[in-house]
N, C-alpha and C positions, 0 to 999 in steps of 0.2 A: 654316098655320104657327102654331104656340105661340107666346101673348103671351109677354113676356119677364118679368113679372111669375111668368106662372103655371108657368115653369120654374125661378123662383127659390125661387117656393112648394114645390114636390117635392121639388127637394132641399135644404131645410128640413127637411122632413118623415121623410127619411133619418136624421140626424144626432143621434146619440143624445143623450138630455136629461139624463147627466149633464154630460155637457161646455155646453150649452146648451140650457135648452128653451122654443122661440118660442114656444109656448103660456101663456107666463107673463108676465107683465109686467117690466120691466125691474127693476131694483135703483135705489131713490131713493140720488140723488150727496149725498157733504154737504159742505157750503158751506167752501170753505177759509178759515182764518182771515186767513194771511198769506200774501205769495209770498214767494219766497227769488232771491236773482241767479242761482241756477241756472236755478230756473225761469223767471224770465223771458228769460234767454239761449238757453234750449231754443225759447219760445216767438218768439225773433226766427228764430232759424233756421229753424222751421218756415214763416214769412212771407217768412226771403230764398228757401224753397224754392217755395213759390206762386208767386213774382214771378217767378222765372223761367223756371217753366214758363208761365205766364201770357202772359208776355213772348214765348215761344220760340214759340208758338202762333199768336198772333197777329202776332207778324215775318214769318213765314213760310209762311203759309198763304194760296191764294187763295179754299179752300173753305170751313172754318170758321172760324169768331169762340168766343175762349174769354171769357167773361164771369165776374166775382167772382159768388161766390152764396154761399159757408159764412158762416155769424155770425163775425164778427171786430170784436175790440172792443179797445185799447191798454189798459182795467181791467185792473189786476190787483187779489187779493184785499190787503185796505186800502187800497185810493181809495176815495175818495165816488162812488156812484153803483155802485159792483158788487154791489152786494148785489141791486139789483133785476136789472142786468141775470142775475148766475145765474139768478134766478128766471124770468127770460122766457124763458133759453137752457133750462132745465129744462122750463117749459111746455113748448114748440114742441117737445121731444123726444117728447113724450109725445102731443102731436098729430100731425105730419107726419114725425118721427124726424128723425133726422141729414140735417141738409146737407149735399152732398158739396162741398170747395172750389170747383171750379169745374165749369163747366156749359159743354160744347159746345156750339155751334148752328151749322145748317147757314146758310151765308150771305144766303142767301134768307128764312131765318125769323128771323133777328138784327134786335132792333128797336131802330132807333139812340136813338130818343126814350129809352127806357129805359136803355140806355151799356151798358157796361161792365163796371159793379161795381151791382147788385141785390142786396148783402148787406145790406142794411139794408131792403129794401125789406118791409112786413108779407105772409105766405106770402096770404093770405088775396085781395090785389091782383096777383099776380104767379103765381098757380097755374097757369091756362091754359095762360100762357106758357113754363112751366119743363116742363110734358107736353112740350112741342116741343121739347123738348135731345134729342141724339140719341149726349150722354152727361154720365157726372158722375164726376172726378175727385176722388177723396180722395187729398192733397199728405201724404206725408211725409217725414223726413230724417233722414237719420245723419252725423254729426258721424266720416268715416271717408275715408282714401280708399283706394277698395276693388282698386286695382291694387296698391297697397305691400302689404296685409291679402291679399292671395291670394298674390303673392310670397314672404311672410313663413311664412305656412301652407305653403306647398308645401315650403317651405324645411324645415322642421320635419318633415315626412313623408317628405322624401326623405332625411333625416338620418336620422332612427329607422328607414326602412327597411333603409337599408345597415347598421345596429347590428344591428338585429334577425339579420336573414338572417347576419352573423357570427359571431355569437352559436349561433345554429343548427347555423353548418358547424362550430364547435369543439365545442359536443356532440354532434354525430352522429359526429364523427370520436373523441373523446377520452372521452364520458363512457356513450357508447350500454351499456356494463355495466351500470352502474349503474341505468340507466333500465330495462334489460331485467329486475331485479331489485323494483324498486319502485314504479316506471310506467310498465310496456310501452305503456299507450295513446298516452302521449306521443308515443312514436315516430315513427306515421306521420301524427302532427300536425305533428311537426316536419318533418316528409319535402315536407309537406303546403306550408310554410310559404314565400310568395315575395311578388314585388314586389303582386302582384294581390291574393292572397290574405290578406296584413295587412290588408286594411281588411274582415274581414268574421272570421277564424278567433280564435278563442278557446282559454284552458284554465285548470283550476283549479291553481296553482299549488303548490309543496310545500314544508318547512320540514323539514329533517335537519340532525343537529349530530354522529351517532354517529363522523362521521369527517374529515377537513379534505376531501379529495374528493367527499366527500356535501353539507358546507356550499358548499362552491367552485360546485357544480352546484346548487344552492338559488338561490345568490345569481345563478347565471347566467340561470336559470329567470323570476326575479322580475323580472331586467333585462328580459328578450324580454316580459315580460308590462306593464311599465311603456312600452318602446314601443310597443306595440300599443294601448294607452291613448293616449297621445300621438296617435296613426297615426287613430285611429275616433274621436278630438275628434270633436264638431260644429266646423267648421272652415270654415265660409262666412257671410257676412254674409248677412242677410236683410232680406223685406218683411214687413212687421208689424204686420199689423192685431190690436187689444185686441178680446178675448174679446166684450165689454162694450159695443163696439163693434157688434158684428154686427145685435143684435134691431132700433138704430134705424135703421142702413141698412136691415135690411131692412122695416122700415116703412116709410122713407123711399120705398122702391122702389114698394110695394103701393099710394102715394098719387100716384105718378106715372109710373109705368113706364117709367124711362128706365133702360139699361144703366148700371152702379155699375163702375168703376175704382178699385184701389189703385198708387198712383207712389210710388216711393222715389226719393228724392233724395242721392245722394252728392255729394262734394265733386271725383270725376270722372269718375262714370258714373251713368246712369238707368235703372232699371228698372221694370218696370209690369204686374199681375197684373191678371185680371178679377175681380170678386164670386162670380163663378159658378165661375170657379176655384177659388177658398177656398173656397167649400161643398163643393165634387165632393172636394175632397181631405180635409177633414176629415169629410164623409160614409164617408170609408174607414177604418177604424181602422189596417189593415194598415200603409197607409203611415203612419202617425207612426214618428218618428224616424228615418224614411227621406226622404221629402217632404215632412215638414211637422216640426215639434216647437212642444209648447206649454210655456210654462214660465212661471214668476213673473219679470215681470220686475223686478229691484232697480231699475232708471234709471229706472222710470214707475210709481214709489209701489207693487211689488208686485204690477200689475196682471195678471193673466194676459191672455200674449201668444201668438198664432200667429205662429211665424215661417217662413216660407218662405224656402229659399235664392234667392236672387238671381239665381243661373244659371238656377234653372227660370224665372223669368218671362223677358219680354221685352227686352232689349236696347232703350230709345226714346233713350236718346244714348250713345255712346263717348267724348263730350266734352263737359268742363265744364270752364270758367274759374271762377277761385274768386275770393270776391267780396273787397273790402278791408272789413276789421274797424277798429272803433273802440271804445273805453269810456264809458259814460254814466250820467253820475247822475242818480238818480231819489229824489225825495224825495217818502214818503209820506204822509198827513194829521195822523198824529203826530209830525212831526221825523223820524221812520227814514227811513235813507239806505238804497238799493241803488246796486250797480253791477254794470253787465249790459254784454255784447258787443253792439253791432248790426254789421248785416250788410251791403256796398252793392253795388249791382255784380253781374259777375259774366255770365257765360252759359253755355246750354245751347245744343247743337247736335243737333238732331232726326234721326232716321234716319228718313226720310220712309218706305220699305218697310216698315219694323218699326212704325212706327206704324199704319198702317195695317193690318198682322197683327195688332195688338191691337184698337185697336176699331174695327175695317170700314169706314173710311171715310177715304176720301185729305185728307194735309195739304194 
């Protein structure tokens, strides 16, 4: 059986180097000046999202123990004291790569002397131990709640679809001359055109003024082409692992060979993708824009992001209680004030089957 390592190396090795090439060294981060209350509201959420997979894990499980293990530090940029920690978090990139948040262990290998939370602990005393995880979650979250957001979408597709398709029966019945005239190919596009087939058919659209029934069918034309737009949105929340991201996992991985997890966290459902899954799919070119899309993201400084929709990964809860919010101010070492949301509370309810389809091994 292939170490799980040397399968992570392959398909690496697939994936064209303009998109990323792991034979290169990473790109040096730079040191942010300030945080903004965005960002550290982003960054609470991302913590009430740990906690309670954290939490969900360890409530409920007789076989594994979830232990802290990513670098997490309450610095932000302007406190005293971040400026080294970047720097440490930057080393240790560049040595051992990314931390995943948190680290399985099978309960037998969990070492209580050690607890819990080993995030702080130096890699260099805790190496051993962390080869014996038998996985590693990287926590993240979207500020969504993704049953109202698929509702709302659907809502919007089934709209433009029923436009669409009328749009269609009044040209085929009323303006099909005109078309037989100036774009017969239209024709059996439109013939063509139904519930199934908006989310994939196409046409170049046309612009006539010679006559009011030639603009009438213009403006009709443009219509079916603005739902069909609407209709083939990217239209699914996704899981989101940064471009940028990848090279340290997978260092991380090549220094310990423990299977890599990405967990999306909604505000009322969880979803969970493997490492090995994002490779395999971005190994395909084919699928982008189908199974994967990468795109700059504006909400994360610009970053390029893989996103994967939602539905294709795993289902690990159908239920999340959403935690209670609060305001707080924080004052910086110059007098600057922020005010940022924390998070408290809250739970996840695990589908024990579905987790176990993701990484092998019973809650």
């Amino acid at each position: 059986m292939a170490v799980y390592k040397e399968i992570i190396n392959k398909i690496c090795n697939k994936i064209h180097t303009g998109l990323i090439d792991f034979s290169e060294p990473r790109s040096e981060a730079s040191m942010p000046t300030q945080a903004s209350s965005e960002f550290i509201t982003n960054k609470q959420q991302g913590d009430w999202a740990e906690e309670v997979i954290f939490r969900a894990i360890n409530d409920n499980s007789q076989n594994i123990v979830a232990v802290r293990y990513g670098k997490s530090d309450d610095l932000v940029a302007g406190d005293i004291g971040f400026e080294k920690f970047f720097n440490d978090y930057q080393a240790e990139l560049d040595t051992i790569g990314k931390r995943p948040d948190i680290l399985l262990f099978k309960r037998e290998d969990f070492d209580e002397t050690l607890g819990y939370d080993i995030s702080s602990k130096p890699s260099n005393e805790i190496g051993m131990y962390v080869t014996k995880a038998v996985a590693g979650i990287e926590v993240r979250s979207s500020a969504f709640l993704i049953n109202k957001y698929t509702d709302e979408t659907n809502r919007i597709v089934r709209e433009n679809t029923e436009r669409a398709i009328k749009l269609r029966d009044d040209i085929l019945e009323n303006y099909i001359d005109l078309l037989s005239q100036k774009r017969s190919e239209l024709i059996p596009i439109l013939q063509q055109l139904n519930e199934i087939s908006v989310r994939t058919i196409d046409f170049r659209a046309a612009t006539w003024r010679s006559s009011q029934r030639l603009q009438t069918l213009s403006l009709k034309l443009s219509e079916i082409k603005k739902c069909l737009k609407a209709i083939q949105k990217r239209n699914s929340l996704s899981i989101t692992p940064k471009v940028e991201d990848l090279k340290v996992v997978h260092k991380w991985i090549k220094n310990f060979n423990v299977p890599h997890f990405y967990v999306q966290v909604f505000f009322d459902k969880v979803y969970g993708v493997s490492f090995k899954h994002i490779l395999e799919l971005i190994s395909n070119p084919e699928l982008e824009d189908n199974k994967y899309f990468i795109e700059q993201d504006a909400k994360n400084q610009n970053k390029t992001t893989i996103k994967i929709p939602s539905q294709d990964g795993v289902c690990l809860a159908e239920t999340v209680t959403e935690p209670e919010h609060h305001s707080v101010r924080k004052e910086l070492n110059k007098g600057r004030l922020l005010f940022y949301v924390k998070f408290d509370g809250g739970e996840v309810y695990l589908d024990a089957e579905n987790f176990e389809s993701l990484f092998g091994i019973k809650l």
